[in-house]
N, C-alpha and C positions, 0 to 999 in steps of 0.2 A: 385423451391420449397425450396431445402436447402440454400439458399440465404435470401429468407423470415423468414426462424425458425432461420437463424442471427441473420436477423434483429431485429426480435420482441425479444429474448434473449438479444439481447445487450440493446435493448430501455428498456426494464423491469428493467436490471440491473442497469443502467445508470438512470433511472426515466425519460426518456423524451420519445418523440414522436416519434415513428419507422418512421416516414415523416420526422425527421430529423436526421436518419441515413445512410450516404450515400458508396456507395462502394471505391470511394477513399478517407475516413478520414486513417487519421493515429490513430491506436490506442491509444497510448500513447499520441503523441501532440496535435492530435485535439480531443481525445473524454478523453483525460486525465486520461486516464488508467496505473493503475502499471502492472509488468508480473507477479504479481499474483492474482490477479484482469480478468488478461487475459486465467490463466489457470482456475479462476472458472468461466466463463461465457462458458469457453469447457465443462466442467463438467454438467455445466446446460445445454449444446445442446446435450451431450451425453445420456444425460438421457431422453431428451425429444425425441430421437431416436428411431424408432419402430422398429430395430432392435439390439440384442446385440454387441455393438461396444466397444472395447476397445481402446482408443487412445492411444496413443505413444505421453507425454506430451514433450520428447525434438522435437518432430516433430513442434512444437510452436515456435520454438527457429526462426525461419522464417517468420514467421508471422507476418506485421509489419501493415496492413490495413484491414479492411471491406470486401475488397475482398479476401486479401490473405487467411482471418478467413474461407469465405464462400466456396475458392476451397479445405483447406486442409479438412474441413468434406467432400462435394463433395466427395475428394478423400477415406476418411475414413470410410464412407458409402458406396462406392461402393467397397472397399477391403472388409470389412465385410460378405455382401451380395455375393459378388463369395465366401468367405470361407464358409459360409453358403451355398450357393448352392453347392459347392464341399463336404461338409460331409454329405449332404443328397443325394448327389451321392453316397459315397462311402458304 
């Protein structure tokens, strides 16, 4: 799922076809992206987030592909979501 709201986030942004965005492009050299370009297409999957996530934009500094974009939300939605279930435990 968070792999697809990638996709379509980067195809929207990019103008093309989310059928022609694949998980190993490189950001920059094959979809010709600057890193700031790359921190606001984060921005637009953060928002498109159904829950409140704050990203850590040096956690980006790593992120060099399609995939690498799709596991750091992965990652950054499922931290969210335990801190949110953890303060509605406490």
């Amino acid at each position: 799922m968070q792999s697809t709201r990638v996709h379509h986030v980067l195809a929207h942004h990019l103008g093309r076809p989310s059928s022609t965005i694949h998980p190993w492009q490189d950001l920059e050299r094959d979809l010709e992206m600057t890193p700031l370009e790359v921190v606001l297409v984060a921005l637009e999957i953060e928002a498109a987030e159904d829950v409140d996530i704050d990203i850590d934009i040096a956690g980006l500094d790593g992120v060099r592909t399609v995939r690498d974009l799709s596991t750091f939300f992965a990652r950054e939605v499922a931290r969210a979501r335990c801190a949110r279930m953890d303060l509605d435990v406490a």
